[in-house]
N, C-alpha and C positions, 0 to 999 in steps of 0.2 A: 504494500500500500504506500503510497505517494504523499505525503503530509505535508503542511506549510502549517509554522507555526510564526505569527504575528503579531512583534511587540509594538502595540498599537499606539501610544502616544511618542514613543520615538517615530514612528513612521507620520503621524500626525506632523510633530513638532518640524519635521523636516520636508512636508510637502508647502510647494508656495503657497497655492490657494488656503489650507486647511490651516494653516499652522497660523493665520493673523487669525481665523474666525475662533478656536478652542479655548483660549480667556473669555472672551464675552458668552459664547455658546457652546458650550461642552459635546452637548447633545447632539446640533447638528454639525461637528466637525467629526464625530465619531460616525454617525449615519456617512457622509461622505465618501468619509475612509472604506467603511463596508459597502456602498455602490463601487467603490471605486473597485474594489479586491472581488467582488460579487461572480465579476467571467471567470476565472481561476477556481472558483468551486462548481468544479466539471472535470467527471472521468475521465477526459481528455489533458487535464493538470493534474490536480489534486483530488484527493480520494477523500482527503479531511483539510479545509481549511480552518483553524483556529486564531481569531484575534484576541490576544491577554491584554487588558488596561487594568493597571494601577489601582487598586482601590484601598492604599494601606493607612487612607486617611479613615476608613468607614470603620460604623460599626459594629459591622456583619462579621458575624465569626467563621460562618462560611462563603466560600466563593458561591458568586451566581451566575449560573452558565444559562446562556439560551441559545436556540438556535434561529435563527434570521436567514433565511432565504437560501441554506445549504451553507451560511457560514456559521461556526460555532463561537460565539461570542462570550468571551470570561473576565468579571470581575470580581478579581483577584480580593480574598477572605483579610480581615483587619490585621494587619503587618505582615503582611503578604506585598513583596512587591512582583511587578509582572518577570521579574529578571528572574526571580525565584519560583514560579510558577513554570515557566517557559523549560527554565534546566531541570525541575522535576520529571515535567512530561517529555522532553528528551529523554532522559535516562529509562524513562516505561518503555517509551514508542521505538527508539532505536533499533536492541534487537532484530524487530519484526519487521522494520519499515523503515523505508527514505524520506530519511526527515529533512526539511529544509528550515530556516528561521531566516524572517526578515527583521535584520534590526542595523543599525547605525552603531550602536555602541560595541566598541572595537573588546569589551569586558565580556560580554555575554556570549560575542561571537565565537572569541577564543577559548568561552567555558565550551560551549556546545560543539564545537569543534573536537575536544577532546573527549568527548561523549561518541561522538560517530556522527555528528550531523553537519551537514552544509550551511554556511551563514551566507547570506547574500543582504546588502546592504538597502537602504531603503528605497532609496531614487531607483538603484537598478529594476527593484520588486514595481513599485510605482508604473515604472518604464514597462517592466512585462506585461503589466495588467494594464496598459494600454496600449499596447502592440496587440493584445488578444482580443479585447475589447472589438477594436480594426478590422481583426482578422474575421473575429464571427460577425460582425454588420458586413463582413463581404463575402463570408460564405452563405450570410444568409440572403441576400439579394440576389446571389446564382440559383438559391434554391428553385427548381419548376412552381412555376405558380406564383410566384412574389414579381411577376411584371405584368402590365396590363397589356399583355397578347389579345389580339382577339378572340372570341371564341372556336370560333374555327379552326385555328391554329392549334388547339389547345385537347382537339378531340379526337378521333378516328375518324376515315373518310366512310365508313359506313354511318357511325354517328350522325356524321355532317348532312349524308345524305336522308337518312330520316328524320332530322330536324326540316330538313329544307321540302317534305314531301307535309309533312306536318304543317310549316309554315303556308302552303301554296294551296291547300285543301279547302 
């Protein structure tokens, strides 16, 4: 299994757009992040994407995980930072599966790295999720059906001809 694990306010803090809006609106700079990351949880990427935020100001004794649209979303339990959450489940996931983490900080990368996982840096991660993004709005415009062909074009010529015996009756 294919895994990306995503330590979500570093990749926040380091996106142009998201990173002035997350002081004033928390909420929708994290919403952003997760449309942004959203094409990447597909079997065609990842098998599991997980975004980890920070949450070792709350307090919840446990983390709260949901799932959002095939990305699994963690806010990390009361002194829990996402840095320590992230190299837990590295060390679960490894074994079994290709992990990857998106993070910026050169500490966590180098921890996860000696675990067995791949670190790839934020911009790069950002950059892929919209090279993919790209890529599916143009496999999907080749899709059959997604242009305004005529219908004729669109049928068999027996079709056509009993449409057209139909129409003239």
């Amino acid at each position: 299994m294919k895994v990306l694990l995503v330590d979500g306010y570093n990749l926040i803090y380091g996106h142009p757009r998201l990173s002035g809006l997350v002081d004033r609106d928390p909420d929708s700079a994290r919403e952003g992040l997760l449309k942004e990351l959203s094409c990447l949880a597909s079997p065609n990427y990842y098998q599991l994407v997980m975004v980890v935020f920070d949450a070792a100001g709350s307090r919840r004794p446990e983390p709260v995980i949901e799932d959002r649209g095939g990305i699994t979303v963690v806010f990390t339990r009361r002194s829990q930072s996402a840095d320590s959450f992230i190299e837990a489940a590295v060390r679960r996931l490894v074994p079994g599966s290709e992990v990857e983490v998106a993070t910026s900080d050169r500490v966590l990368a180098n921890m996860v790295a000696g675990f067995g996982a791949r670190s790839v840096d934020g911009a790069s991660m950002l950059g892929m999720a919209q090279e993919t993004l790209i890529e599916t709005r143009g496999e999907m415009r080749r899709l059959p059906g997604n242009r305004r062909a005529p219908l004729e074009d669109r049928v068999s010529e027996e079709v056509r001809h009993l449409l057209d015996q139909m129409r003239y009756q």
